[in-house]
C-alpha positions as CSV (number, residue, x, y, z in Angstrom):
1,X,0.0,0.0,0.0
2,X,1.3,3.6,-0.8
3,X,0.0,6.9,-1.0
4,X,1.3,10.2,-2.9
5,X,0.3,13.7,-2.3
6,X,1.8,16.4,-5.2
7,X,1.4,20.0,-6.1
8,X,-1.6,20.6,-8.3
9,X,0.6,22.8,-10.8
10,X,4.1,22.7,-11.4
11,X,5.4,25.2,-14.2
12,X,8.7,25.7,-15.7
13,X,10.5,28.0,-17.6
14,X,12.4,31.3,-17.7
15,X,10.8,34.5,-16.9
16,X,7.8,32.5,-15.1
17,X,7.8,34.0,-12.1
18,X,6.4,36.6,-13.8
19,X,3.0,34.7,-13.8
20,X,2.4,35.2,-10.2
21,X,-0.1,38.2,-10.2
22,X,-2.2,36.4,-12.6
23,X,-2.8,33.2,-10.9
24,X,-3.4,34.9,-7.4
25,X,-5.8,37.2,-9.3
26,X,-7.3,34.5,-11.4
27,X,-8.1,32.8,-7.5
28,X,-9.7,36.1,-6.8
29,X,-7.3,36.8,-3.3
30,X,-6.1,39.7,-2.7
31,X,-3.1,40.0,-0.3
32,X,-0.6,37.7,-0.4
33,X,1.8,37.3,2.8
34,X,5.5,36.9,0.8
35,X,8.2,34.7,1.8
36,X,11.5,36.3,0.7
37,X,14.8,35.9,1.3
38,X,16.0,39.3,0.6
39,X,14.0,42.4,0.2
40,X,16.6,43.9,-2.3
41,X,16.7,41.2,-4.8
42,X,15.4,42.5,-7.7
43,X,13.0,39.4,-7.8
44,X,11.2,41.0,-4.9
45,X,10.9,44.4,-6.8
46,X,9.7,42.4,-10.3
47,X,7.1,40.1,-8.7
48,X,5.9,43.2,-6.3
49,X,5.3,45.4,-9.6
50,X,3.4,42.1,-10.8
51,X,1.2,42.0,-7.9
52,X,0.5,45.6,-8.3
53,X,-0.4,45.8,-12.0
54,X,-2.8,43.0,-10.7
55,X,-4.4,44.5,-7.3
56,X,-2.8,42.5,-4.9
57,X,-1.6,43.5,-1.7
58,X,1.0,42.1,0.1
59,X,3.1,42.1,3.5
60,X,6.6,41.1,3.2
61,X,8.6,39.0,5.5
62,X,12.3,38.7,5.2
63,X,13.4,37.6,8.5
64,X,14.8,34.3,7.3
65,X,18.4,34.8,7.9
66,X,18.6,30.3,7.6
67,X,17.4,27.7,8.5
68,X,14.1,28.7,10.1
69,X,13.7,28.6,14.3
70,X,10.0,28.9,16.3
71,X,10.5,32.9,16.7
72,X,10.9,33.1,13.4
73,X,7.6,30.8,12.6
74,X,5.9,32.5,15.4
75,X,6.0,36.0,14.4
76,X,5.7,35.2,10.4
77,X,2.1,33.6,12.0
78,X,1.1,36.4,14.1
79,X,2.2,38.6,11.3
80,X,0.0,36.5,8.5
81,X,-3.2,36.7,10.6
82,X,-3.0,40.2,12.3
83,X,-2.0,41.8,8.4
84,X,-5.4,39.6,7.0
85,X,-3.6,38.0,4.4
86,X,-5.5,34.8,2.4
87,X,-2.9,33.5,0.3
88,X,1.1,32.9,1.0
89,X,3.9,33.0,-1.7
90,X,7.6,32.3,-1.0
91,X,10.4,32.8,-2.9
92,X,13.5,31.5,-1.8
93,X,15.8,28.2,-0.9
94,X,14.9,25.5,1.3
95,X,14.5,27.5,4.5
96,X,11.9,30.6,3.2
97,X,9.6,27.8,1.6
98,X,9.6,25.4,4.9
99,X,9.3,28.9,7.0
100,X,6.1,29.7,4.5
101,X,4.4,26.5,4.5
102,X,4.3,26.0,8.3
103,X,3.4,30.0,8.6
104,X,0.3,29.5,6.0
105,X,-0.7,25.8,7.6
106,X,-0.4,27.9,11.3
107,X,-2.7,31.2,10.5
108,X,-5.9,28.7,10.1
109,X,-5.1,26.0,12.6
110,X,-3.8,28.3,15.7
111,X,-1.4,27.3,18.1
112,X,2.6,27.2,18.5
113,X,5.1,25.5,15.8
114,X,6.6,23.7,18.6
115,X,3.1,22.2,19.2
116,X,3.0,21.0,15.9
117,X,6.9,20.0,15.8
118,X,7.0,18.3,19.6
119,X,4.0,17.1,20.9
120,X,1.8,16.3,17.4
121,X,-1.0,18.8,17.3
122,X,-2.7,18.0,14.2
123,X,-3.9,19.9,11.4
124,X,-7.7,20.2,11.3
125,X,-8.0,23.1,8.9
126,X,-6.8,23.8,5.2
127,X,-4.4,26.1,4.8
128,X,-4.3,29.3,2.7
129,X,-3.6,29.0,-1.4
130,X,0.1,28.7,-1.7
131,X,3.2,29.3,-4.0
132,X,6.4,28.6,-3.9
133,X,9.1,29.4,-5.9
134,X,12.8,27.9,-5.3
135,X,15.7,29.9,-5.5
136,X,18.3,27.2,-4.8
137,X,18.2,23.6,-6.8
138,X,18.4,21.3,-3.8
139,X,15.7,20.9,-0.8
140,X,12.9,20.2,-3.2
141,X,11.4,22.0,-0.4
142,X,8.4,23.2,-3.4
143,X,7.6,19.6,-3.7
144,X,6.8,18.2,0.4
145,X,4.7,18.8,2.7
146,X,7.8,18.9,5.2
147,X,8.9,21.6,6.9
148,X,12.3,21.3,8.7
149,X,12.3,23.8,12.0
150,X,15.2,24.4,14.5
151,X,13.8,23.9,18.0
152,X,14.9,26.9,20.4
153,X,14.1,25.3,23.4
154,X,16.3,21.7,23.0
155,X,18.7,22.0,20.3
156,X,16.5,19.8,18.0
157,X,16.1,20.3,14.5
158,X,12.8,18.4,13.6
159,X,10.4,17.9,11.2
160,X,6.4,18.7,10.9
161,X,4.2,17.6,8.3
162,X,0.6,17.5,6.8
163,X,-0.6,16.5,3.6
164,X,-2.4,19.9,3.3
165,X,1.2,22.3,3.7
166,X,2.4,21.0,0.5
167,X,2.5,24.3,-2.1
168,X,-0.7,24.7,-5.0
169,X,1.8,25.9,-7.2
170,X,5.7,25.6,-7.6
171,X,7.1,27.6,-10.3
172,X,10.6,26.9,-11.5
173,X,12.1,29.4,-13.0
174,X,15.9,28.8,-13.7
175,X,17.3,32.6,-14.3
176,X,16.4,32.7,-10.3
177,X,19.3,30.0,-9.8
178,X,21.3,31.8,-12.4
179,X,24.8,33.1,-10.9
180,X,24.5,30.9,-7.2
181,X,27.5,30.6,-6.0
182,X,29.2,26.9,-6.7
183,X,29.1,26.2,-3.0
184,X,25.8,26.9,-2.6
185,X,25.3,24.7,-5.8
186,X,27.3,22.1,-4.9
187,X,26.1,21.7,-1.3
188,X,22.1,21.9,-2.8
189,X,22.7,19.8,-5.3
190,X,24.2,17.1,-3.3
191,X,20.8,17.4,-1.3
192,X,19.0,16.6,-4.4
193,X,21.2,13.8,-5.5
194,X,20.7,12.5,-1.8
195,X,16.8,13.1,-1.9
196,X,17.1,10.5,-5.2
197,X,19.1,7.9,-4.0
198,X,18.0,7.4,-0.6
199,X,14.0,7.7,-1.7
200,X,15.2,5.0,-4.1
201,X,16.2,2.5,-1.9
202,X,13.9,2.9,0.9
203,X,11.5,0.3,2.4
204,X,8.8,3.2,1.6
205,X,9.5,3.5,-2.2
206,X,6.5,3.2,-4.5
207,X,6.7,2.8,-8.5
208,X,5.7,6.7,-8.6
209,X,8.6,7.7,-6.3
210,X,11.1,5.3,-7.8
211,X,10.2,7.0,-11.5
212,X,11.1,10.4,-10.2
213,X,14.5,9.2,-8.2
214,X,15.9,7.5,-11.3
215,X,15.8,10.7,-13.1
216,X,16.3,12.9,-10.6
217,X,19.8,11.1,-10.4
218,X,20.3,10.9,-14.3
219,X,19.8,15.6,-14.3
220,X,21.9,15.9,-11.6
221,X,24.5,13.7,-12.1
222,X,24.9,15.6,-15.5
223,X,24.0,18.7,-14.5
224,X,25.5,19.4,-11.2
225,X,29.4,19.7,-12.2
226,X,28.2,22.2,-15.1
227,X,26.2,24.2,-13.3
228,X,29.1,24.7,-10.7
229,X,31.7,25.4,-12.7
230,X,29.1,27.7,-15.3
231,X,26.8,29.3,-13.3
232,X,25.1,30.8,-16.4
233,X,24.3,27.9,-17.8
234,X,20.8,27.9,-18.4
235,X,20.3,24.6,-19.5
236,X,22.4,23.3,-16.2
237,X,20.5,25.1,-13.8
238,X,17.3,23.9,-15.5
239,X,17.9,20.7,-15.8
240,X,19.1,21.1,-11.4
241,X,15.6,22.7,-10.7
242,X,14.3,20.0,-12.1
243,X,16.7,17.6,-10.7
244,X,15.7,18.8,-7.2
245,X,11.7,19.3,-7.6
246,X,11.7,15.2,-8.6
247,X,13.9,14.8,-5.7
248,X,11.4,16.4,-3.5
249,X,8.7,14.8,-4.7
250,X,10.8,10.8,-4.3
251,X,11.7,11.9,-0.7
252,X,7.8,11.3,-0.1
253,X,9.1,7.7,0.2
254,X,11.3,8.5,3.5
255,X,14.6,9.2,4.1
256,X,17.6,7.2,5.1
257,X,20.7,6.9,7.0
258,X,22.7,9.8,5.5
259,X,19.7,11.8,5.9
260,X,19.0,10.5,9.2
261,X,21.9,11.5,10.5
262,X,22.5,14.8,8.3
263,X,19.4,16.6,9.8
264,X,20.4,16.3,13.9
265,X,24.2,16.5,13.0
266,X,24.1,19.6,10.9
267,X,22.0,21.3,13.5
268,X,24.4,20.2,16.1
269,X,27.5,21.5,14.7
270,X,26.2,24.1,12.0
271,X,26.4,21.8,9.4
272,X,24.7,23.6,6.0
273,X,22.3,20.3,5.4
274,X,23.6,19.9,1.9
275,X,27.1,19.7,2.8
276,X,26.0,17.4,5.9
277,X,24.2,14.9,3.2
278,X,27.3,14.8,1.2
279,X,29.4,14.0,4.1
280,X,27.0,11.1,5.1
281,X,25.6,9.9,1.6
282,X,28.7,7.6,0.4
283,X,28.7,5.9,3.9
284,X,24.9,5.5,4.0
285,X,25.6,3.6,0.8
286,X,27.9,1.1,2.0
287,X,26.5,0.5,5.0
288,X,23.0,-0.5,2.8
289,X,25.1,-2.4,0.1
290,X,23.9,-5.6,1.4
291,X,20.4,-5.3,2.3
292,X,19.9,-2.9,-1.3
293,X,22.1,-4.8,-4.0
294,X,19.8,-4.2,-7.0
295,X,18.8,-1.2,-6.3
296,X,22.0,0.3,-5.4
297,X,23.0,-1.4,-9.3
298,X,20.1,0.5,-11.1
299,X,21.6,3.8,-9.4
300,X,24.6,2.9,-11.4
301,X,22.8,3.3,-14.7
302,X,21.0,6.3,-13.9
303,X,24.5,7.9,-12.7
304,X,26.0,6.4,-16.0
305,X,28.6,3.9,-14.8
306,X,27.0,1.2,-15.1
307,X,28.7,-1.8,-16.5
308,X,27.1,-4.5,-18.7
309,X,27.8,-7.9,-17.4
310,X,29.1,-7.0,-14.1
311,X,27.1,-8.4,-11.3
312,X,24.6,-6.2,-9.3
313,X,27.0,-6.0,-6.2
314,X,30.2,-4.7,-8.6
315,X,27.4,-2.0,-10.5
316,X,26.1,-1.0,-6.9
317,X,29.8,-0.1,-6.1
318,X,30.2,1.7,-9.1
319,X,27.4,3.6,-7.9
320,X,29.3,4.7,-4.4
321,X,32.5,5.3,-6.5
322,X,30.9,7.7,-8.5
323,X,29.0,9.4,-5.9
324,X,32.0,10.2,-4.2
325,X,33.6,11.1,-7.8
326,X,30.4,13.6,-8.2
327,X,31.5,15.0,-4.6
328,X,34.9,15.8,-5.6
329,X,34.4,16.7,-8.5
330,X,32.0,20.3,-7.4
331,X,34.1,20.3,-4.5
332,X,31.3,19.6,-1.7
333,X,32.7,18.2,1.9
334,X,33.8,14.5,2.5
335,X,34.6,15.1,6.3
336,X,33.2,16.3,9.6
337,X,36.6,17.1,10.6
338,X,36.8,21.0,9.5
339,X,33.4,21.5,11.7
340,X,34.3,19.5,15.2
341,X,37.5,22.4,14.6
342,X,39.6,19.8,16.5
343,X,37.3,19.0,19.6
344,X,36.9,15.4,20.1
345,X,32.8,14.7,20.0
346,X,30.6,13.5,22.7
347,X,29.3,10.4,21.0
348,X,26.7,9.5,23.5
349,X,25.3,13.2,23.1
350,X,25.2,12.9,19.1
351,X,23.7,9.2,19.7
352,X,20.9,10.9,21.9
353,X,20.6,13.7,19.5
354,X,19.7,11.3,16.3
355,X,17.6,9.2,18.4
356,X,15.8,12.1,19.4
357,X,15.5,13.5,16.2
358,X,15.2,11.3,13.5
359,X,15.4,7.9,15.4
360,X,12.0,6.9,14.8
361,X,12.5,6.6,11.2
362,X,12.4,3.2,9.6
363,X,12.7,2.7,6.0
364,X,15.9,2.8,5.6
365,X,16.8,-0.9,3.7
366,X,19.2,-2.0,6.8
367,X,17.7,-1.8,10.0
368,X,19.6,0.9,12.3
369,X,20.2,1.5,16.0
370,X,22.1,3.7,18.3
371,X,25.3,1.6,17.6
372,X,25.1,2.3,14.0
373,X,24.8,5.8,14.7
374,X,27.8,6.0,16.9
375,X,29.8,3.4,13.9
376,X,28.4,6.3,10.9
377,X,29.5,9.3,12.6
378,X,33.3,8.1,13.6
379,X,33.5,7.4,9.8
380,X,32.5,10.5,9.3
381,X,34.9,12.1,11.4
């Protein structure tokens, strides 16, 4: 048994963002509350004239500095309701479209984000119309229902998630990804290729999910190291947005080891979650090898080293090799060394941290426990 939930629209293509005022309008709302990551970008100034030519109001919020906290969800949520906006657009990476979609889900259902996040209030009402617009070719943020939020109070970076916070519309427009810096691209796209392969494998994976991994992995593999080294490659940052919006939508399957312990680790030690997932990805994959054989072989052929004849376990390690040759290759991290800056860790605390965290997880294809944990992070080190 499986179950999917996916945006009702997705479009692509250059220069449409600029279609924003015309679907809010065409939904007949009227002020939007807008997600942005920078109130000087001069894609706030050419989607506020949009909104404008069309009669919409809006209320900006810009106070995601990274990756979202509860203050920062609070406020957006007083903001949202006390401004009397019915619609909420985000444009932005990861962090502005998981600080939108938990803002929007919060203004009809009440309550604190920590509620939501801690103790599992549910979601009773339906959120406001929503859009979101990626910035960044990585989170697939535009494509879940997840929204990943640092806890204040404990340390804990943790999810929350309803079927109903996932955006009505994505747009992906690549000349918004145009010019990203190649660590930011590196460390996103690693996120996406991470998204793909651990979706892939995962006790969770449905024929729907696996279709969107397999060529999540073929765009990026291709794309990544181009868009990297030309960041005005339109063609490679297309082919990444699209990379990491089929990414998002395969994660729906549940994530795995690498990911498992990328989320609590990268909180812990300030870890940018893309450069924590490439750190953990390689050695997620070996320590599955076993337990996901074939599958680990048909991520060969999608990466394009697979080789004919060779058995499944010899293709699934061409797979590894060539993830780690796709790290090196756009320069993203292979070692937690340069963030522990020479302090040795406290591996029952880390051990307590993931089991806190992301413990509860359990599709990933080997089974995992806290000595695993411990074993993953001192290769990591």
């Amino acid at each position: 048994m499986w179950e999917m939930i996916q945006n009702r629209r997705v479009i692509f293509g250059e220069g449409k963002v600029g279609e924003i005022g015309e679907i809010l309008s065409w939904y007949g709302l009227r002020k939007a509350f807008f997600a942005i990551y920078d109130k000087n970008a001069p894609v706030y100034q050419s989607i506020c004239a949009d909104l404008d030519a069309h009669g919409i109001a809006h209320v900006a919020y810009d106070a995601i500095k990274g990756e979202p906290d509860l203050h920062v969800i609070n406020n957006g949520r007083d903001l949202y309701v006390e401004s009397g906006c019915d619609c909420t657009l985000a444009v932005g990476g990861g962090s502005v479209i998981d600080t939108a979609k938990a803002i929007g889900m919060m203004s009809t259902n009440g309550g604190l984000v920590e509620q939501y996040q801690m103790e599992g209030r549910p979601v009773t009402k339906l959120p406001p119309f929503y859009i979101a617009v990626p910035t960044t070719a990585g989170t697939g943020a535009e494509a879940t229902k997840v929204a990943v939020v640092s806890n204040n109070y404990n340390g804990l970076k943790k999810s929350l998630y309803h079927t109903t916070m996932i955006a009505d519309v994505t747009i992906l427009d690549p000349s918004l990804t145009v010019g990203l810096g190649a660590k930011a691209t590196a460390a996103t796209g690693m996120d996406a290729l991470s998204h793909a392969i651990e979706s892939y494998v995962s006790l969770n994976a449905n024929p729907v999910t696996e279709i969107y991994g397999l060529r999540a992995m073929e765009l990026a593999a291709k794309a990544l190291p181009v868009a990297c080294t030309e960041p005005d490659n339109l063609q490679a940052r297309g082919d990444m947005l699209v990379a990491s919006y089929f990414g998002g939508v395969a994660i729906s399957a549940g994530i795995g080891i690498a990911h498992i312990m990328a989320q609590p680790v990268g909180a812990m030690y300030k870890i940018p979650h893309g450069d924590a997932c490439s750190i953990f990805l390689p050695l997620a994959m070996e320590f599955n090898i076993d337990h996901a054989t074939r599958k680990y072989a048909d991520v060969a052929r999608a990466l394009g080293v697979e080789k004919i004849g060779a058995s499944d376990m010899d293709n699934a390690k061409r797979a590894i090799e060539e993830v780690r040759r796709i790290r090196s290759l756009v320069g993203a991290p292979d070692t937690l060394a340069p963030y522990l800056h020479g302090e040795k860790p406290d591996l029952d605390f880390v051990v307590d941290t993931v089991k806190k965290t992301t413990g509860h997880i359990t599709c990933n294809p080997r089974p995992v426990d806290a000595q695993v944990y411990r074993d993953i992070f001192e290769k990591a080190m």
